[in-house]
C-alpha positions in Angstrom: -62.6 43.8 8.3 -59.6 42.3 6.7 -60.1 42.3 2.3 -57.6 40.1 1.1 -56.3 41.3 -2.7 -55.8 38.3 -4.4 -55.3 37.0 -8.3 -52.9 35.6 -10.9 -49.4 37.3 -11.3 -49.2 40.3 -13.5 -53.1 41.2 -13.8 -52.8 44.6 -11.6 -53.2 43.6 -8.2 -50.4 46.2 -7.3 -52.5 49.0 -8.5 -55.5 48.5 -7.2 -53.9 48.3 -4.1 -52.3 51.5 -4.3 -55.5 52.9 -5.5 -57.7 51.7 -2.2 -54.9 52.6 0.0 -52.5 55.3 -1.2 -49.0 55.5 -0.4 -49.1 54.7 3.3 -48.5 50.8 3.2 -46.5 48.4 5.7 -44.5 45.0 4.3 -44.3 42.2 6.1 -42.9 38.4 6.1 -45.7 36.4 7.1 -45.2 34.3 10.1 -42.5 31.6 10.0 -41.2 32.2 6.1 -39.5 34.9 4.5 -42.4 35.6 2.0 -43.3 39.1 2.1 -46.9 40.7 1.7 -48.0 43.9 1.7 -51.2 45.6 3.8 -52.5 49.4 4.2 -55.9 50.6 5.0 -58.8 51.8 2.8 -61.9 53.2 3.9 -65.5 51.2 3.4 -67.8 54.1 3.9 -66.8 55.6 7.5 -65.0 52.9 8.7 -61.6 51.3 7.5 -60.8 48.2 6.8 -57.2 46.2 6.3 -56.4 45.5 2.4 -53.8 42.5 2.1 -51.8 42.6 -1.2 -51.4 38.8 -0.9 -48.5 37.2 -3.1 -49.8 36.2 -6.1 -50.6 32.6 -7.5 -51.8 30.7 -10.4 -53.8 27.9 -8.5 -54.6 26.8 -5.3 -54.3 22.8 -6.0 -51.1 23.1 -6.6 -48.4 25.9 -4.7 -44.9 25.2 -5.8 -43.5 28.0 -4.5 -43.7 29.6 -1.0 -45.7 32.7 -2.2 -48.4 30.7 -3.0 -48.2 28.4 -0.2 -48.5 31.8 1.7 -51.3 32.8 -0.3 -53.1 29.6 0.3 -52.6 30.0 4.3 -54.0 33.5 4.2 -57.3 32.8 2.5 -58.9 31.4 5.8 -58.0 35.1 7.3 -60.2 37.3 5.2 -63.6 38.3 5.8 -63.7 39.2 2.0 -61.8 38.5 -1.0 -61.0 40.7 -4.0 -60.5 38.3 -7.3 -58.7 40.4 -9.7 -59.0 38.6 -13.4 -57.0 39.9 -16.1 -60.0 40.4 -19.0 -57.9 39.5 -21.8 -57.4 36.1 -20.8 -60.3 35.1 -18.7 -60.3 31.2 -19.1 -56.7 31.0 -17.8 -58.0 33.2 -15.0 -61.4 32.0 -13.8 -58.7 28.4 -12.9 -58.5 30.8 -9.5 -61.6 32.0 -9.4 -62.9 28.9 -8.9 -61.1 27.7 -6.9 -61.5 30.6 -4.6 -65.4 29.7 -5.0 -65.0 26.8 -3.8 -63.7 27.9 -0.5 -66.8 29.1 -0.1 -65.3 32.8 1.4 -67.2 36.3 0.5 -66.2 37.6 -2.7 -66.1 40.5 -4.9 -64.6 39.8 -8.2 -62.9 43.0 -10.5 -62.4 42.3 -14.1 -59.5 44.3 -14.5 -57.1 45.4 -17.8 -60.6 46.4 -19.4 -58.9 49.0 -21.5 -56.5 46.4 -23.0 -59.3 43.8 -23.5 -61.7 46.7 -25.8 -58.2 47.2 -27.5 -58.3 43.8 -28.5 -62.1 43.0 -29.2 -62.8 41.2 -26.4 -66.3 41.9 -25.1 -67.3 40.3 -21.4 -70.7 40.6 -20.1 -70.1 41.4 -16.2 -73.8 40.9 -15.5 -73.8 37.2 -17.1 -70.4 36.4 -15.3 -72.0 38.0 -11.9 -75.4 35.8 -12.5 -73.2 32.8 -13.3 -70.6 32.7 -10.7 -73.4 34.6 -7.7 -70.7 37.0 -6.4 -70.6 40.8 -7.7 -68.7 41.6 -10.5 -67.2 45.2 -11.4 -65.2 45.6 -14.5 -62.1 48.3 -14.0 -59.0 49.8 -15.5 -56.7 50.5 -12.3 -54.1 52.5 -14.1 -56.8 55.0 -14.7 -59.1 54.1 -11.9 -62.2 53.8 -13.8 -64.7 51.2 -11.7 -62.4 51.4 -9.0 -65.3 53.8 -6.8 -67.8 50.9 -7.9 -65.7 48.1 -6.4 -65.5 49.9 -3.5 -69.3 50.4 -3.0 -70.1 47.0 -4.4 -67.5 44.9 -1.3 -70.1 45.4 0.6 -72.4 43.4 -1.6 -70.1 40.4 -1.5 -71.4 37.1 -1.2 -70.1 33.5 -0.9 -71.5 31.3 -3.2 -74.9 29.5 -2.4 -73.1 26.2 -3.8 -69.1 26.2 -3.6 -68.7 22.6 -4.5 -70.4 22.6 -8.0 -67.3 23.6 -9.7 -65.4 20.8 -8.0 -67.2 18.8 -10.7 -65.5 19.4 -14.0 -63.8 22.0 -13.5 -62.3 23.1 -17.3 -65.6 22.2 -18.7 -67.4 24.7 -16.5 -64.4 27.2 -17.5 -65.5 27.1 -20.7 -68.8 27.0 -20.8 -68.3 30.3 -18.6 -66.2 31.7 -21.3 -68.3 31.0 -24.1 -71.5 32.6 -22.5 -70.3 35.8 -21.4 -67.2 36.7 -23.8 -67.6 37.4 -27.2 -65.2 38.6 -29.9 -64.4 40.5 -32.7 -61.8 40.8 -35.7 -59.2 43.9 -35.2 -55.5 44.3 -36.4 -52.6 44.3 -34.4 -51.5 47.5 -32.8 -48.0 48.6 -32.7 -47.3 48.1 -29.2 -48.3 44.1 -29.6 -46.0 44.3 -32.9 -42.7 45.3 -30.6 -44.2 42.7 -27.6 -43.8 39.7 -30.3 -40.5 41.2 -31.4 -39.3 41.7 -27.6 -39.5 38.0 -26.9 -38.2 36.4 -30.2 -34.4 35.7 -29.5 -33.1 36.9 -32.9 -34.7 40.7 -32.6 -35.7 40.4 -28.7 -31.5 40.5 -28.0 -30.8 43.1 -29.7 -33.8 45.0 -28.3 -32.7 44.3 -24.5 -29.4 45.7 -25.3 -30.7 48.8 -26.6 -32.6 49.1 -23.7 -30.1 48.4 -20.6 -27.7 50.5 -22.8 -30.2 53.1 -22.1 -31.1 53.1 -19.0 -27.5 52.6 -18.0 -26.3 55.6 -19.7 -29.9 57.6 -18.7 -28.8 56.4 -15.3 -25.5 57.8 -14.9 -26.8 61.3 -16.9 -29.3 61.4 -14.7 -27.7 60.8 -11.5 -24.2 63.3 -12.5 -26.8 66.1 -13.5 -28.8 66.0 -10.1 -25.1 65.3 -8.3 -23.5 68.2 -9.7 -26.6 70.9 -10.3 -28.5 70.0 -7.8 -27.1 68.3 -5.0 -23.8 69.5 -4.1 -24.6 73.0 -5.0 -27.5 72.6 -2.6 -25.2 71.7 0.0 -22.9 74.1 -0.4 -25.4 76.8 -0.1 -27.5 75.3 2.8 -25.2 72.6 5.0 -22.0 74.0 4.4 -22.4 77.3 6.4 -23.8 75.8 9.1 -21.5 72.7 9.6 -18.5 75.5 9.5 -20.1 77.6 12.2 -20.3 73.8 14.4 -16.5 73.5 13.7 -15.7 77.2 14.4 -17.7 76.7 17.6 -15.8 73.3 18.4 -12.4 75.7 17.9 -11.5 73.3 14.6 -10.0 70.1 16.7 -10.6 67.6 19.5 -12.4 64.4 19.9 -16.1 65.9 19.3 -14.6 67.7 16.4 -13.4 64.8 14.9 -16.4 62.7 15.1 -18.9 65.3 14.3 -17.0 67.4 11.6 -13.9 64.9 10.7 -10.7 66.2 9.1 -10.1 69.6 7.9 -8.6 69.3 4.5 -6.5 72.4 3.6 -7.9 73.9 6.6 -11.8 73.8 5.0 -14.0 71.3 5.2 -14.4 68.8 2.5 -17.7 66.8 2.1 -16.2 63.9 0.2 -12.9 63.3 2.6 -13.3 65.0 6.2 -15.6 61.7 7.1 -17.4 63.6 9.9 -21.0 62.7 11.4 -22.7 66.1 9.5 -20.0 66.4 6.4 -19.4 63.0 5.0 -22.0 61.2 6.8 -24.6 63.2 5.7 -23.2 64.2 2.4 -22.5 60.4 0.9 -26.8 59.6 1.1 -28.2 61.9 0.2 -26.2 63.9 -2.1 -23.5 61.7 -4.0 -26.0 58.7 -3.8 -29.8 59.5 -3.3 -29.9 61.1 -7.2 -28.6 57.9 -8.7 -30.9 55.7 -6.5 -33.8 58.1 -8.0 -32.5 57.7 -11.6 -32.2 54.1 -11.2 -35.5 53.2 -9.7 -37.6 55.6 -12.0 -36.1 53.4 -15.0 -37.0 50.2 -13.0 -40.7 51.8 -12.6 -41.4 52.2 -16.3 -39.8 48.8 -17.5 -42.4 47.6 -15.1 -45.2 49.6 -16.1 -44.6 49.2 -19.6 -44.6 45.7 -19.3 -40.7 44.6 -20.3 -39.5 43.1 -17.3 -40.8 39.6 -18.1 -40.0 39.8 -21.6 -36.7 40.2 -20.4 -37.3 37.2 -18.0 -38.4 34.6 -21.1 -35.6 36.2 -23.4 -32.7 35.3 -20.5 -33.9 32.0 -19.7 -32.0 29.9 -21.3 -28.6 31.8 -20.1 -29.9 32.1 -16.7 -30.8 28.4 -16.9 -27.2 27.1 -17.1 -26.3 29.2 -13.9 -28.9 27.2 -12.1 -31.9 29.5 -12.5 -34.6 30.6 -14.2 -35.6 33.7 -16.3 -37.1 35.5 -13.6 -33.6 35.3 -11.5 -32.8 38.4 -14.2 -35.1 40.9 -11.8 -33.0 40.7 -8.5 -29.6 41.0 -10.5 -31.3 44.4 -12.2 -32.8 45.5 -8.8 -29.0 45.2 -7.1 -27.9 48.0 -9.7 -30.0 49.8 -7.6 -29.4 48.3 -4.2 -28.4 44.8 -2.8 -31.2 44.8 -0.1 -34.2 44.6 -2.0 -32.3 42.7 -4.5 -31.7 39.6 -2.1 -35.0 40.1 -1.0 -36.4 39.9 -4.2 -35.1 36.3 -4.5 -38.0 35.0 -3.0 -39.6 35.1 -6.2 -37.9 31.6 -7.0 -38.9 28.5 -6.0 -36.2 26.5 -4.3 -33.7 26.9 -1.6 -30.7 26.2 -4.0 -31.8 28.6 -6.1 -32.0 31.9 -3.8 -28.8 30.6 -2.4 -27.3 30.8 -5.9 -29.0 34.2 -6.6 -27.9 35.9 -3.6 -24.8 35.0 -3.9 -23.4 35.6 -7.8 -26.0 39.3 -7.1 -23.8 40.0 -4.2 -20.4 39.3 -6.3 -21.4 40.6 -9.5 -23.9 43.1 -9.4 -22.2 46.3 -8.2 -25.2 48.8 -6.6 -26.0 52.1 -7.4 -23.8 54.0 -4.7 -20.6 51.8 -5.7 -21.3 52.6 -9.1 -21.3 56.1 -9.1 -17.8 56.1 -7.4 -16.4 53.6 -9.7 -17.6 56.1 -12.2 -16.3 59.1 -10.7 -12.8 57.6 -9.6 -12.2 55.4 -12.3 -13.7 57.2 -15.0 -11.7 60.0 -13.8 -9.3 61.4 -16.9 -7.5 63.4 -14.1 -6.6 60.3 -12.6 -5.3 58.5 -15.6 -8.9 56.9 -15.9 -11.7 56.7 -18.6 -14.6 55.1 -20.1 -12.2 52.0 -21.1 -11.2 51.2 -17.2 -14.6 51.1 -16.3 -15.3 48.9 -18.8 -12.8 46.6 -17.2 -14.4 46.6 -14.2 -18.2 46.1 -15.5 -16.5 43.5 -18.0 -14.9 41.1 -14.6 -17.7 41.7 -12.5 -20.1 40.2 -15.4 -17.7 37.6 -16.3 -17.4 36.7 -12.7 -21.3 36.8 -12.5 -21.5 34.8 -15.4 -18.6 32.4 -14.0 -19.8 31.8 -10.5 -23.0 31.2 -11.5 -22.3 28.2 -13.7 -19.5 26.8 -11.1 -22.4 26.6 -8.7 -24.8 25.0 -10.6 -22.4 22.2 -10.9 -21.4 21.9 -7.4 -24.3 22.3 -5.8 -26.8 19.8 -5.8 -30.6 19.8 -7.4 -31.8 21.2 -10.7 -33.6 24.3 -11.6 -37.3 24.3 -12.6 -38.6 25.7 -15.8 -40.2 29.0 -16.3 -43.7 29.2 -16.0 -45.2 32.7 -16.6 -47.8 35.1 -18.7 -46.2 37.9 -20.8 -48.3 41.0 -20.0 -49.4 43.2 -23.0 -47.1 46.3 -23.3 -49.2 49.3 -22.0 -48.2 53.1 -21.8 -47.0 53.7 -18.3 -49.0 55.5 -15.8 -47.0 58.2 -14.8 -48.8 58.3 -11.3 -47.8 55.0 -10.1 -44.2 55.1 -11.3 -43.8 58.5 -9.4 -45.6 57.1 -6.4 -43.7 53.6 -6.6 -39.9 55.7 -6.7 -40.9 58.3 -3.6 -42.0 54.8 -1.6 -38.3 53.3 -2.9 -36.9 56.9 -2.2 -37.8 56.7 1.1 -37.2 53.0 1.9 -33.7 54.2 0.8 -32.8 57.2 3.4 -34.9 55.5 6.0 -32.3 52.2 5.4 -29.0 54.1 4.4 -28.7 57.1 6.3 -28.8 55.4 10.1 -26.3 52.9 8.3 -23.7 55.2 7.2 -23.8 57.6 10.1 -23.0 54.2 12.5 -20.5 53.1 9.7 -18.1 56.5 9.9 -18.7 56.7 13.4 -17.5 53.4 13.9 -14.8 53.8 11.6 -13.4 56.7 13.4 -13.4 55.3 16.4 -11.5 52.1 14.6 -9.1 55.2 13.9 -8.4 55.9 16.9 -8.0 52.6 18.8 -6.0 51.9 15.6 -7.6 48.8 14.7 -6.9 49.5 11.0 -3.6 49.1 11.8 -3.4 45.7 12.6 -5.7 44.4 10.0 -3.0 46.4 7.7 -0.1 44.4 8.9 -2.2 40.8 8.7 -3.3 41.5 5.2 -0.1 43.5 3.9 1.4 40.2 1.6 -1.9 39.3 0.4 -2.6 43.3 -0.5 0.8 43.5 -1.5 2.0 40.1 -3.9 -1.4 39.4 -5.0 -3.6 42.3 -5.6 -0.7 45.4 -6.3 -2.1 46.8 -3.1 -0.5 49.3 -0.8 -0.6 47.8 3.3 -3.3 50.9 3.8 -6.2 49.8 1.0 -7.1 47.2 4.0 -9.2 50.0 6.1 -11.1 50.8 2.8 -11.9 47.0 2.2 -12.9 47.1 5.9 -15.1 49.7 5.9 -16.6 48.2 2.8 -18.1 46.0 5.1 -20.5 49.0 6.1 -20.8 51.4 3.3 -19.0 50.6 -0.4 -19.4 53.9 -1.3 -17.7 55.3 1.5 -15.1 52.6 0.9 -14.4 53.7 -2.6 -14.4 57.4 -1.4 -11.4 56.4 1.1 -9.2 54.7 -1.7 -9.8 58.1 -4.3 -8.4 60.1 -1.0 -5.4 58.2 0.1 -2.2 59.7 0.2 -0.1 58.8 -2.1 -2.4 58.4 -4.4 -3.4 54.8 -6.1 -2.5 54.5 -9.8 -5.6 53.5 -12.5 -4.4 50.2 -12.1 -4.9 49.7 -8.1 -8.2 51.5 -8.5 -9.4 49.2 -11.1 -8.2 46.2 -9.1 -9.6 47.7 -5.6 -13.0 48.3 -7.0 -13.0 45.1 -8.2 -12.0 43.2 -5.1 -14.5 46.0 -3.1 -17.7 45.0 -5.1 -17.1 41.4 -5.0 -15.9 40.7 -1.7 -18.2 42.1 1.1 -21.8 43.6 0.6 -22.7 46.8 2.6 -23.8 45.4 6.2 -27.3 45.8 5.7 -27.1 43.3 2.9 -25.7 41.2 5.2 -28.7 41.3 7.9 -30.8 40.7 4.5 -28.4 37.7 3.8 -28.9 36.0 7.1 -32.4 36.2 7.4 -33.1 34.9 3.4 -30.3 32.3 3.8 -29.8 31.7 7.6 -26.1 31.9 9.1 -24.6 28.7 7.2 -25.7 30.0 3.7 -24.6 33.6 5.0 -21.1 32.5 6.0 -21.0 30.1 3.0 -21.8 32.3 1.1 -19.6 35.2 2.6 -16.0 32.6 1.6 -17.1 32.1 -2.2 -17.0 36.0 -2.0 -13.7 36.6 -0.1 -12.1 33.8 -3.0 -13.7 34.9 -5.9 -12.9 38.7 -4.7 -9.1 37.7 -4.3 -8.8 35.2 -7.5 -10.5 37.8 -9.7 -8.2 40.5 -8.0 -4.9 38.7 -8.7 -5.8 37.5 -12.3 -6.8 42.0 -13.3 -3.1 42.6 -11.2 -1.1 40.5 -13.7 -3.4 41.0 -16.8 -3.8 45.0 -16.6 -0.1 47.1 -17.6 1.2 49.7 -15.4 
């Protein structure tokens, strides 16, 4: 039996998904677009079934975007469907419903956010709805699962209505007659969390509000992720790895072709996690320990501003800045998503409605938005007092990449032909999180991560050691030396880092702390500018092909290499030293 999961945006679909099915889920595009859906499996007494988290829509009449084109494909593939309706706006939701009705499939609706509707004195009479509409009705509260077991049991009660095309009639008037049968309400003050909600949206306190909150989670973030770096990680490794990846190289006699792939350099004679760029030192190392606990920091944030209910505040609060770069408010969640990591961020783009628009987003995210691997070594070289670096040249960095975000984005909206559409969207109540889904939502990112990273960093230093050898980077040094050189400060041997920035930035940034001589604050700062801008890892670039095809890829790819080398000349000349 396929159940297809279906409602408006933002009334807990992903929940009840994750309660029917658990953790084990598969994503996948659905044929011939780049929309992506997620199923698992649930079980309806002793048999399973297949649960489809369809993309979610506001109306079947009308799908401007390809989500809900998708969605409308997929109804004619269920056996049953699962209406979720938010309960504290029912008439805005039943629009769906009734539509759904009028397809005549099998359905179960779940009245759902029935915690937040008693909050507010709204009273719905499920049995009156379910007499009304003649499918079962089952009011529940995901984030705590209460009527989840009931929906379960009562799926196999669904029912297509005995008259689908009745609605077709007067629609809004039935809506409301609907409405004013079964709901009912009464007189209660404001709680605190609606209090901050109007507050968070209002430009004049809602500003202020959002930069209290990135500032937090950035510098949460980066406490986070050093803490489990330095107490955790590398200690771990040093106890565990380290003994056994010494015994390898005392076995492989310390030299020699296998050596140097597997193990790498010997630096003063030991082997150095960070530099000896082996197979089972720095390809292992660089994952899981220097970048895994940043990804972990960064993604739990991401999971509570969604649970709480922020991230489309934030979205209506940014809309008129992202406007003039040619986007909407909603544009804001891949940029936040590529601090974390620029795959899901460009994937994430599908959330907007045009062509011109993912080409824009993708691009200014891949320029501007550094990910949280590149961060933490722009952090740990530049910020490095023992390097001549601090908190003020990283500020430099973050300050061009935001200004070049900023930039880019406008330039392209003027260039590029077509306008961008307004944004449409509910503001979900604020809700306490549920600690249970965030922790389950971070170990399924947790794992996406190392499942996606780790095969492409081990083929990234291999292949960069075998570049070593063939000496490859020593012709791309001499082609690029005068551009290295005149225009970005650069010495002729910064090109292999920029190369193998290509693969892995974080290893990149590794290469230009450890080269020999050393690079002054000033090259750093103007390297790991040029490196975030100029070429995502290559994983972003599979990502980039498939969203955009191989023209917008390649387009896309020169407004990089530019922007990368005009932002790199302007910090050589403006930064002393």
């Amino acid at each position: 039996m396929n159940i297809l999961l279906m409602g408006n945006p933002n009334v807990g679909k992903s929940v009840i998904f994750s309660r029917l099915t658990g953790v084990r889920v598969v994503a996948s595009n659905y044929p011939g677009t780049t929309v992506e859906f997620t199923e698992g499996t649930m079980r309806l007494g002793e048999e399973e079934a297949r649960l489809i988290d369809v993309p979610g829509t506001y109306s079947l009449d009308d799908a401007p975007s390809k989500a809900e084109e998708v969605a409308l494909r997929m109804i004619d593939e269920g056996d049953v469907i699962i209406d979720v309706v938010d309960a504290t706006n029912l008439e805005r939701n039943l629009q769906l419903t009734l539509e759904l009705l009028e397809r005549g499939r099998p359905m179960v609706i779940a009245v759902n956010v029935w915690d937040d509707a008693l909050h507010k004195g709204i009273l719905i009479d499920c049995g009156k709805l379910e007499e009304m509409l003649g499918v079962p009705v089952v009011h529940t509260t995901a984030i705590t699962g209460e009527g989840i077991k009931e929906l379960v049991e009562r799926i196999g009660d669904a029912a297509a209505p005995g008259s689908p095309h009745r609605w077709k009639v007067d629609r809004w008037s039935e809506i409301g007659r609907i409405v004013s049968t079964v709901q009912s309400l009464k007189h209660r003050h404001h709680t605190f969390l609606e209090w901050l909600g109007d507050l968070s949206v209002r430009p004049s306190t809602g500003l202020p509000i959002a930069a209290v909150v990135l500032a937090a989670c950035f510098f949460g973030i980066r406490f986070i992720g050093e803490s489990l770096v330095g107490k955790v990680m590398e200690p771990l490794f040093d106890w565990l790895w380290l003994p056994v990846v010494e015994k390898i190289s005392s076995w492989l006699g310390g030299e020699g072709l296998v050596h140097y792939l597997l193990i790498g350099r010997l630096i003063d004679g030991e082997i150095d996690f960070g530099q000896s760029f082996g197979l089972l030192t720095t390809g292992i190392f660089i994952p899981l320990a220097a970048v895994l606990p940043y990804i972990i920091a960064f993604y739990l944030a991401l999971g509570l501003l969604e649970d709480i209910g922020y991230l489309p505040r934030l979205a209506v609060l940014l809309d008129s800045l992202m406007h003039k770069m040619g986007l909407h408010g909603w544009a804001i969640i891949p940029s936040l998503l590529g601090l974390g990591c620029n795959v899901p961020a460009v994937m994430a783009t599908r959330i907007l409605e045009s062509r011109r628009e993912r080409f824009i987003a993708s691009t200014v995210l891949c320029v501007g938005v550094p990910c949280a691997a590149l961060q933490a070594m722009i952090m740990g070289l530049v910020g490095n007092p023992e390097r001549g670096g601090g908190l003020s040249y990283v500020l430099i960095v973050y300050a061009a990449l935001f200004a070049t975000w900023l930039i880019l984005g406008r330039v392209l909206n003027r260039v590029l032909p077509g306008t961008s559409p307004e944004l449409l969207m509910e503001i979900p109540p604020y809700k306490r999180p549920h600690v249970p889904t965030v922790l389950k939502k971070l170990w399924m990112r947790m794992v996406g991560f190392v499942k996606e990273a780790l095969p492409i960093v081990l083929g990234g230093v291999l292949i960069v050691n075998l570049l070593y050898m063939v000496r490859v980077f020593d012709g791309l040094a001499w082609v690029a030396a005068p551009v290295l050189k005149h225009v970005l400060g650069l010495p002729r041997d910064a090109i292999v880092a920029i190369a193998v920035g290509f693969l892995r930035k974080d290893v990149a940034m590794g290469l230009l702390g450890a080269m020999d001589p050393a690079l002054t604050i000033k090259q750093l700062v103007v390297a790991s500018a040029v490196l975030a801008m100029s070429f995502p890892c290559i994983a972003s670039f599979v990502v980039l092909t498939k969203e955009l095809g191989w023209r917008g890829m390649l387009k896309a790819t020169g407004i990089m290499i530019v922007t990368a080398l005009i932002v790199g000349g302007i910090l050589n000349l403006a930064i002393p030293g």
